[in-house]
C-alpha positions as CSV (number, residue, x, y, z in Angstrom):
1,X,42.9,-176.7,90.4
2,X,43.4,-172.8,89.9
3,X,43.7,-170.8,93.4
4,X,41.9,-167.7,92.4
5,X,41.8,-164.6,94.9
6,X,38.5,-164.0,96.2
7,X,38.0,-160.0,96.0
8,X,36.5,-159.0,99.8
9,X,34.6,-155.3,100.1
10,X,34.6,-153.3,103.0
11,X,31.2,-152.8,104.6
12,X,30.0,-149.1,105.7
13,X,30.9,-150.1,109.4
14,X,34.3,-150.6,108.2
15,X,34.3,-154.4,108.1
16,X,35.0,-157.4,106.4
17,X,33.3,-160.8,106.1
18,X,35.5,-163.3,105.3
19,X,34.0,-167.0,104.9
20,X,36.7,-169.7,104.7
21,X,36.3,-171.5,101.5
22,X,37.5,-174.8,102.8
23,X,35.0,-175.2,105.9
24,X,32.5,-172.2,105.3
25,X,33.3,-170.6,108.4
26,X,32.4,-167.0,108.8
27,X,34.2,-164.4,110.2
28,X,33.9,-160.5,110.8
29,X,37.3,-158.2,110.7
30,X,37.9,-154.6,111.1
31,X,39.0,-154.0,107.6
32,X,41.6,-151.4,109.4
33,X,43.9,-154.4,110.4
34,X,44.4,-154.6,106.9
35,X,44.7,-151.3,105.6
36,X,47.9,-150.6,103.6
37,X,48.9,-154.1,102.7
38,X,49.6,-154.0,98.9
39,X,48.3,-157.3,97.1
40,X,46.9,-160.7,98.8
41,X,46.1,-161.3,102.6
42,X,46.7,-164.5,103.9
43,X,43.9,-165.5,106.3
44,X,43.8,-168.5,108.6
45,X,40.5,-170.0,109.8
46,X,39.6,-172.1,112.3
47,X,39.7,-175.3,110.8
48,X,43.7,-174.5,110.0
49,X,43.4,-173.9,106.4
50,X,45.1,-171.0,105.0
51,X,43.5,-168.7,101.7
52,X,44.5,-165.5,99.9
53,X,41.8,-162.7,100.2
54,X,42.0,-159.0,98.4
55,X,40.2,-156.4,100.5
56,X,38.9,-153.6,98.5
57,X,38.7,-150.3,100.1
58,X,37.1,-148.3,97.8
59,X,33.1,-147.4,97.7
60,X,32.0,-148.6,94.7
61,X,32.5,-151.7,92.2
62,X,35.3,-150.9,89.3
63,X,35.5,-152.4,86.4
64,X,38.5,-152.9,83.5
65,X,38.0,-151.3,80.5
66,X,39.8,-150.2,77.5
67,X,37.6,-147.7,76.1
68,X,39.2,-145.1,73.3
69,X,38.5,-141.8,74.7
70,X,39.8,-137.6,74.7
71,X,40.8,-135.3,77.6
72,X,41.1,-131.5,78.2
73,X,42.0,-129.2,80.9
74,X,39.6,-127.4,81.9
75,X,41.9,-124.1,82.6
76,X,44.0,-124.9,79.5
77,X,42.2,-126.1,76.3
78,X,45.3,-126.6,74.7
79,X,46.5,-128.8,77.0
80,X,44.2,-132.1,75.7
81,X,44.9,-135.7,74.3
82,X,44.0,-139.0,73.6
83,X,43.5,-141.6,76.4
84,X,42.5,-145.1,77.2
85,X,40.1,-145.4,79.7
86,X,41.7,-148.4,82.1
87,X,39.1,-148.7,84.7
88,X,35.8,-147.3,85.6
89,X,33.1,-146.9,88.3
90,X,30.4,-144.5,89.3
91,X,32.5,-142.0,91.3
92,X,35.8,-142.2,88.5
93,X,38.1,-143.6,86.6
94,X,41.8,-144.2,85.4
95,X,43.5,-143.5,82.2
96,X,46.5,-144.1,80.5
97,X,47.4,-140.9,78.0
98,X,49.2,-142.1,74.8
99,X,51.7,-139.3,75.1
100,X,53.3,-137.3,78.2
101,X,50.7,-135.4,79.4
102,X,50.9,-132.5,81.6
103,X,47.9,-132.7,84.6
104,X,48.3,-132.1,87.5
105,X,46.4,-133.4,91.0
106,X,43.1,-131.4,91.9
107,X,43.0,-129.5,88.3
108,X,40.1,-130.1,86.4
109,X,39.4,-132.0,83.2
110,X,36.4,-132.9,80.6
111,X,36.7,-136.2,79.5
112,X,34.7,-138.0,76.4
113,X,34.8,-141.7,75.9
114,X,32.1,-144.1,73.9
115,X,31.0,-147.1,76.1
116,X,31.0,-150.2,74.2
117,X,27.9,-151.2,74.8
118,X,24.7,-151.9,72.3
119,X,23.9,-147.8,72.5
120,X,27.8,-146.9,71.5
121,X,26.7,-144.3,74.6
122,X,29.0,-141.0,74.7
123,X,30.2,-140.5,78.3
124,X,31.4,-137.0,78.6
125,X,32.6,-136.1,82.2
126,X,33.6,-132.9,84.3
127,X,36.2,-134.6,86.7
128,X,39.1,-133.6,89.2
129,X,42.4,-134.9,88.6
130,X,43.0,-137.3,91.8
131,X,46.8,-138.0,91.1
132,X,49.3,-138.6,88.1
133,X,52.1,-141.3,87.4
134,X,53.7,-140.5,84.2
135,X,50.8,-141.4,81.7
136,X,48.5,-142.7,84.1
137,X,45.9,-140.6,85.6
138,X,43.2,-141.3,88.4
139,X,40.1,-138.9,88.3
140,X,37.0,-138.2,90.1
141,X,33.6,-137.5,88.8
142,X,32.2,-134.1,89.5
143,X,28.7,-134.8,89.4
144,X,25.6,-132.5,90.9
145,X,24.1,-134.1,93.6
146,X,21.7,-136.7,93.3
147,X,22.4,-136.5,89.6
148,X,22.8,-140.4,88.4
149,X,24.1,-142.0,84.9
150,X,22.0,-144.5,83.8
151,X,24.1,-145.6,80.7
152,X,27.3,-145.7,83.2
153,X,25.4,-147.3,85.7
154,X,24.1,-149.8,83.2
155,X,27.6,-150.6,81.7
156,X,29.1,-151.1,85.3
157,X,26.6,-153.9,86.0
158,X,26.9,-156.0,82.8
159,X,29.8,-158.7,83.3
């Protein structure tokens, strides 16, 4: 049988439920314990037995992508390119760039990519460059407030 990692999100009071899938005992956690451990979390219940959990930190639900898409600087037109768009939620994404690319953290950048979903939708975005490694690029939305994406929003919640 395949041991697949359960993915565990952190609750707006900062805490985890974690639910043993031998036994289905439950048990709450300060998610702090457990902030900056890279990868799996081994978790002991109870009842003894012993599973791998991921805690996910973030806000909101991403999901992996590889949608064709175009950048730009803001404060540099000239300084655009292609990009693949690697993972996406509400509040951002993350891109690889197909060549060296020349961002920098808290500049910002207009991005264009088509979702593939039944509407082809074009998703064009004002965002702020959140940090760079080499050809990848993590970026947050700029969004008015209250302002909502129903075509993202959509997208995000289809499997």
């Amino acid at each position: 049988m395949e041991n697949t990692i359960k993915k565990v999100y952190v609750d707006e009071n900062s805490s985890v439920t974690l639910i043993c899938p031998l036994c289905g005992q439950v048990q709450r956690e300060q998610a702090q314990t457990y902030m900056g451990i890279k990868g799996p979390v081994k978790i002991q219940c109870k009842c003894e037995n012993i599973y791998d959990i991921e805690i996910e930190f973030r806000s909101s639900y991403r999901k992996g992508t590889g949608l064709d898409g175009i950048y730009l600087a803001v404060s540099n037109p000239n300084n655009w390119g292609k990009m693949i768009v690697k993972n996406l939620s509400m509040q951002g994404c993350k891109f690889e760039t197909l060549t060296a690319n020349l961002l920098n953290p808290n500049e910002e950048i207009k991005i264009e990519f088509y979702l593939n979903n039944a509407k082809n939708s074009l998703t064009t975005k004002r965002a702020v460059v959140r940090y760079v490694n080499k050809r990848h690029v993590g970026c947050e939305f700029k969004a008015l407030p209250g302002a909502l994406d129903p075509d993202l929003g959509y997208y995000l919640m289809k499997l």
